[in-house]
C-alpha positions as CSV (number, residue, x, y, z in Angstrom):
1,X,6.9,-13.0,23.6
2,X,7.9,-9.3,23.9
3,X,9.6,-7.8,21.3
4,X,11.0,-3.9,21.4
5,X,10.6,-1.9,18.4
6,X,13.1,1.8,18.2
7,X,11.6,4.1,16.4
8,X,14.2,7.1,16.3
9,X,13.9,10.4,13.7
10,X,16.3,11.6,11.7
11,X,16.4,15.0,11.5
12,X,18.6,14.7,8.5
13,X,15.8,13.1,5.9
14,X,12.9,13.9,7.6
15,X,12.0,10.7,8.3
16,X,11.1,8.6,11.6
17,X,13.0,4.7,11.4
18,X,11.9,1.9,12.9
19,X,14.7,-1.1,14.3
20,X,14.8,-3.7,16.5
21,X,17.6,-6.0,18.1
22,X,14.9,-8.2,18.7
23,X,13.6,-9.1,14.8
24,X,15.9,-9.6,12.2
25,X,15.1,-7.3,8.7
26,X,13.3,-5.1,10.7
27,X,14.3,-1.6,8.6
28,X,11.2,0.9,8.1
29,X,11.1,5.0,7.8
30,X,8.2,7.1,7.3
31,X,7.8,10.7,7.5
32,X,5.2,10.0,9.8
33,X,5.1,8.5,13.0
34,X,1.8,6.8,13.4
35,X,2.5,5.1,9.2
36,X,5.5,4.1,10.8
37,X,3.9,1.9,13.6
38,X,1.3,0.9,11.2
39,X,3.9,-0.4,8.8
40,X,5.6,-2.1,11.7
41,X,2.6,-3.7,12.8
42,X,1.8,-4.8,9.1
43,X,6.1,-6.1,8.9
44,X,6.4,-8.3,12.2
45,X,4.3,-10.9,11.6
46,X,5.4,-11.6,8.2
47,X,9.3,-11.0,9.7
48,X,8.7,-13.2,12.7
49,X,7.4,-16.5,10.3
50,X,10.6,-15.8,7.9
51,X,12.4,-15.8,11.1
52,X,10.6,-18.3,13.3
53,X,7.6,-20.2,12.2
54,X,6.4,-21.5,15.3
55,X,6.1,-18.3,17.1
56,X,4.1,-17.3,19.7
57,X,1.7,-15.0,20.2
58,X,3.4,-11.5,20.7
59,X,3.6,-8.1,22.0
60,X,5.6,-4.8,20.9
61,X,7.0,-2.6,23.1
62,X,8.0,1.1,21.3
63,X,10.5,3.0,22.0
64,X,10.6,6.3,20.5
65,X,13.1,9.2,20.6
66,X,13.4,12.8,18.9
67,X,15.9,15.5,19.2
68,X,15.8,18.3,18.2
69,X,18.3,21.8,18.2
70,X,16.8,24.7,18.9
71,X,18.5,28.0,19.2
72,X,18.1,30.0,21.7
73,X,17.3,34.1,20.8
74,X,19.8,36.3,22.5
């Protein structure tokens, strides 16, 4: 089973937050993004058996987007 993970920063806290649509509970932030996908490798499994306990073997599929505002000098 494929499962899509968002991770999206928020420019606001400084922090990059992982969802998904896909896994129920899934809420993580880090200020860094490779903690971030460790942590959401580490939270999955344990989400998935809360969620499902006879889940199949899975795959995740990031998604990741940052925006940022730069000004332009003029």
């Amino acid at each position: 089973m494929n499962y899509i993970v968002n991770l999206a920063w928020d420019p606001e806290t400084s922090v990059w937050i992982a969802t998904s649509g896909d896994i129920p509970g899934l809420v993580l932030e880090s200020g860094s993004f490779d903690a971030l996908l460790e942590r959401v490798r580490f939270a999955v499994p344990e989400l998935l058996e809360l969620n499902d306990p006879d889940a199949t073997p899975l795959t995740l599929t990031f998604q990741s987007e940052r925006k940022e505002r730069i000004m332009a000098h003029g």
